[in-house]
N, C-alpha and C positions, 0 to 999 in steps of 0.2 A: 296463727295466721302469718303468711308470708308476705313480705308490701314487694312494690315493683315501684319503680321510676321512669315518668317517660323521660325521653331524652329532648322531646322537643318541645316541653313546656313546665317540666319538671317535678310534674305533680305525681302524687303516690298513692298506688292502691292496691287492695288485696291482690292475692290472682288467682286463678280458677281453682285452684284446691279450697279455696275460703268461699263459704255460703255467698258473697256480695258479687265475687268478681268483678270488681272494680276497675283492673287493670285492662283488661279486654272490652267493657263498656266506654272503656273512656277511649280505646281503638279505634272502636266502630263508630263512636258520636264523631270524631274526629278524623281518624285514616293516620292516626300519627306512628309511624311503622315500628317504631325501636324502642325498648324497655332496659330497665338493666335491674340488677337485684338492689334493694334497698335496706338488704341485712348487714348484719355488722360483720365485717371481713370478706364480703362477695361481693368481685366485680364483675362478671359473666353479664352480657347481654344477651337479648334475644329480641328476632325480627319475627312483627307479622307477617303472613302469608297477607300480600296487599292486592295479589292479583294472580291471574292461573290463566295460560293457554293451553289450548286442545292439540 
């Protein structure tokens, strides 16, 4: 299982390679855009896609 971090409340959760996806429910109950790795030696973030024009 991989965890993630949000960054704007700092809470941790799987991410969508782990049965729960955690990380991405906690996205969309919230809209909180930015994650980053919660493993030991990774600091790589990553942005949700929060919105899309045509």
């Amino acid at each position: 299982m991989a965890l993630r971090r949000c960054l704007t409340r700092g809470e941790i959760g799987c991410c969508d390679s782990s049965v729960g996806q955690h990380a991405t429910a906690h996205f969309r109950a919230t809209g909180h855009p930015v994650m980053q790795s919660a493993e030991p030696g990774e600091t790589w973030r990553w942005c949700y896609v929060h919105s899309t024009t045509a």
